[in-house]
C-alpha positions as CSV (number, residue, x, y, z in Angstrom):
1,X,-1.7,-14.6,-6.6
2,X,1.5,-15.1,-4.8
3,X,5.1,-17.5,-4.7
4,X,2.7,-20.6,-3.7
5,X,0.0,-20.3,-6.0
6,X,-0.6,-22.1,-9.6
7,X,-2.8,-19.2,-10.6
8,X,-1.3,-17.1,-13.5
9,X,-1.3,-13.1,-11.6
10,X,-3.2,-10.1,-12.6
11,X,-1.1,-8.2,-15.2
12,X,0.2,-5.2,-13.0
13,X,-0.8,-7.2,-9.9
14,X,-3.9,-5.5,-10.3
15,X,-6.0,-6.7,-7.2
16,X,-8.5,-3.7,-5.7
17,X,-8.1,-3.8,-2.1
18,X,-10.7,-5.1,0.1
19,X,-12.5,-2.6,3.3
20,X,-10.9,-5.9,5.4
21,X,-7.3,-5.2,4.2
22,X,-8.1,-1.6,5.3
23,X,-9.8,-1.8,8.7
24,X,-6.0,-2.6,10.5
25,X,-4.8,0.9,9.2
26,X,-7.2,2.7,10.1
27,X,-6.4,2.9,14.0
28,X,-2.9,4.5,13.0
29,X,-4.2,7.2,10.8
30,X,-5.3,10.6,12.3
31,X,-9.1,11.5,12.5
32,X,-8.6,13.7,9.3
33,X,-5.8,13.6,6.9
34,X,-5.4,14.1,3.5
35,X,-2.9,11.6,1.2
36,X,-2.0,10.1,-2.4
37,X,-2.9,7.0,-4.1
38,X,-0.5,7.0,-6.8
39,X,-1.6,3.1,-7.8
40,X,-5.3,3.7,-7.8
41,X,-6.8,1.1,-9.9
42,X,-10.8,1.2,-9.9
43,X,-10.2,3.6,-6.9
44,X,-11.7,1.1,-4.2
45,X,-8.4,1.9,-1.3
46,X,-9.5,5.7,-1.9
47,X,-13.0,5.0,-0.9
48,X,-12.6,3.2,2.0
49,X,-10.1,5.7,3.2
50,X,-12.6,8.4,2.3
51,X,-15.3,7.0,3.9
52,X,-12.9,6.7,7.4
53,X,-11.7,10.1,7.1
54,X,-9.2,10.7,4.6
55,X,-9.3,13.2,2.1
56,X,-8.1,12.1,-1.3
57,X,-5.7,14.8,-3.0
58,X,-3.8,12.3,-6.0
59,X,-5.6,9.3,-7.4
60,X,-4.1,8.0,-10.7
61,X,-2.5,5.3,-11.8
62,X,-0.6,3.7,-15.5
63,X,-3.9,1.8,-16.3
64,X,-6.7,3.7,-14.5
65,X,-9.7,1.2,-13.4
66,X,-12.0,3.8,-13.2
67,X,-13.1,7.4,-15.0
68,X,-12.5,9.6,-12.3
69,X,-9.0,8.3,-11.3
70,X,-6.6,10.0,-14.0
71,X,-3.4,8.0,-15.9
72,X,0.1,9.1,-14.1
73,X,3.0,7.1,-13.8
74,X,3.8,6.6,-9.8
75,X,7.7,7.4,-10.4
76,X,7.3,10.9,-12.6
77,X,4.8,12.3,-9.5
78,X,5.5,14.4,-7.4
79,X,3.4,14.6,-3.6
80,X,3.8,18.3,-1.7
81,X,-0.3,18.6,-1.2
82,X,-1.0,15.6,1.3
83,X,-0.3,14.3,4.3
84,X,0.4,10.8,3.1
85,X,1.1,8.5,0.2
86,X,-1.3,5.7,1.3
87,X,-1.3,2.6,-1.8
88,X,-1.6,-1.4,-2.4
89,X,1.6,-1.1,-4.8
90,X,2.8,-4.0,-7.2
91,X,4.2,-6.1,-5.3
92,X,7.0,-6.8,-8.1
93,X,10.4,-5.6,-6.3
94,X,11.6,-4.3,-8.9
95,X,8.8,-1.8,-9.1
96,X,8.5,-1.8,-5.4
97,X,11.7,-0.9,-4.2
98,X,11.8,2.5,-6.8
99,X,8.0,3.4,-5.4
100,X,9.3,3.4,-1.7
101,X,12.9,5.6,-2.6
102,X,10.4,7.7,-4.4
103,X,7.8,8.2,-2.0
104,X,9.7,8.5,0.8
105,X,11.2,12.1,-0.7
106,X,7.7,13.4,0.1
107,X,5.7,12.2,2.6
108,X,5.7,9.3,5.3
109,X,4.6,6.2,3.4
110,X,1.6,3.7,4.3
111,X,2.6,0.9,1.4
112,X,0.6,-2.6,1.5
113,X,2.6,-5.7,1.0
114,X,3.6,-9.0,1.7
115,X,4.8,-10.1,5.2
116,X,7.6,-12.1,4.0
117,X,9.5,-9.0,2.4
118,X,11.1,-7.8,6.4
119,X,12.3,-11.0,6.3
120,X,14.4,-10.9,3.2
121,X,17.8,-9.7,2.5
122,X,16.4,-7.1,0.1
123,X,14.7,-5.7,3.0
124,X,17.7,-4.5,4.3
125,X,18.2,-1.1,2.9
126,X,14.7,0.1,4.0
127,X,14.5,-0.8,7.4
128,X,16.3,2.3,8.3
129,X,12.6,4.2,6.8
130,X,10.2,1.5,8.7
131,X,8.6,3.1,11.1
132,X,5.3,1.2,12.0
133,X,4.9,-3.0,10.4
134,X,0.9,-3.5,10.6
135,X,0.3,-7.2,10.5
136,X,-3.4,-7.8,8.4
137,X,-2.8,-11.5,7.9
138,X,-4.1,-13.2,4.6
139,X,-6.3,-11.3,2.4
140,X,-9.3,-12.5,-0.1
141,X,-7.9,-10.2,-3.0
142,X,-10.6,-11.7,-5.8
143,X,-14.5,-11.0,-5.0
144,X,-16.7,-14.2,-4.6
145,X,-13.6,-16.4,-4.4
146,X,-13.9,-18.8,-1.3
147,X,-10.4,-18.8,0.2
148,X,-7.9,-16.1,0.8
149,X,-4.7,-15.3,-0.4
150,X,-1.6,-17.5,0.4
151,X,0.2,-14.8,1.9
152,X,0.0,-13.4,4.9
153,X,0.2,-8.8,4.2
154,X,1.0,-5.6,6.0
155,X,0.9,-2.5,6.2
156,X,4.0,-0.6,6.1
157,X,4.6,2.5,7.3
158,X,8.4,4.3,5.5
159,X,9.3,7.3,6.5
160,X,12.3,9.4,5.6
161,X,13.4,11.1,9.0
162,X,11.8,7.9,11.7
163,X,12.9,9.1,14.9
164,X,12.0,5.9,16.2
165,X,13.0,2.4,15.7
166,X,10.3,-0.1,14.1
167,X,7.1,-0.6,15.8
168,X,5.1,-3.9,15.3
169,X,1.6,-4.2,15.4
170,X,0.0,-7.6,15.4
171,X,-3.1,-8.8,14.4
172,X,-6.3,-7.8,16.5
C-alpha cells in the first residue's frame, strides 16, 4: 500500500488500524472524550480508542467491516453529539480533501494520513485548519506481514477556528 509499493491496494484503502498507529494520539486526547468514526471498517480504531478512554458516539462507514458498525456515507453525516471526529480516512485526495471540509464544520478533526501530504502543494489550503501534526512513522497496516508500510503517517489534528499556529510532535 502506498506511491512505492508493487502491491495492488485494498479497494477503499481498507487497512484496520493497528493499537501501534494509535498509541502516539493518545497523549493528545483528554482523559475522557467522546468522538466519531465516520470510516469505521471492522471497527478496530473505535476499540482501541475505547479501551483508552474515548467514548464512541458514530461508527459507520460505506462498506461496514463489522455488524455493530452501521452503513453511512462520511459526506451526508452530520457530527453535533461528540467531542471529536477521530478516523484512518482513504487516503485517496479526492476523497480526502471533501472528508476534512466536511468534518471540520463540526468538530476539531484527528484524521490519520500520510506524512508526505504537508509537504505538497495540495496541502496548502488546509494548513490554515492544522492545529497539531503527530509524527507515528511507518506503520504494519496488514496482520502477520513482516515489514511495515513504505510510508511514514501522522496524525493530524484540523480544526476550524485554531487559535494557534501548527504544532509538531515528533516521534517518541
Amino acid at each position: 500500500m502506498g506511491k512505492r509499493s508493487d502491491f495492488e491496494r485494498k479497494p477503499r484503502d481498507y487497512y484496520p488500524t493497528p493499537i501501534e498507529a494509535v498509541k502516539p494520539l493518545l497523549i493528545h486526547l483528554p482523559e475522557k472524550y467522546t468522538f466519531a468514526e465516520p470510516c469505521a471498517g471492522d471497527g478496530r480504531l473505535i476499540n482501541h480508542l475505547v479501551e483508552n478512554g474515548g467514548e464512541v458516539r458514530y461508527a459507520f462507514d460505506i462498506e461496514p467491516q463489522s455488524d455493530w458498525v452501521k452503513e453511512g456515507d462520511a459526506l451526508s453525516q452530520g457530527y453535533t453529539q461528540c467531542d471529536y471526529i477521530i478516523t484512518n480516512p482513504p487516503w485517496n485526495r479526492k476523497i480526502l480533501h471533501p472528508m476534512i471540509d466536511h468534518f471540520i464544520d463540526f468538530k476539531p478533526t484527528w484524521l490519520l494520513f500520510d506524512a508526505d501530504w504537508m509537504h505538497t502543494k495540495q496541502s496548502i489550503p488546509y494548513t490554515k485548519y492544522l492545529s497539531k501534526v503527530v509524527s507515528i512513522g511507518r506503520v504494519k497496516w496488514i496482520e502477520g506481514s513482516s515489514s511495515v508500510g513504505k510510508d511514514n503517517c501522522c496524525w493530524y489534528l484540523f480544526e476550524k477556528d485554531s487559535l494557534y499556529p501548527t504544532r509538531f510532535f515528533g516521534r517518541n
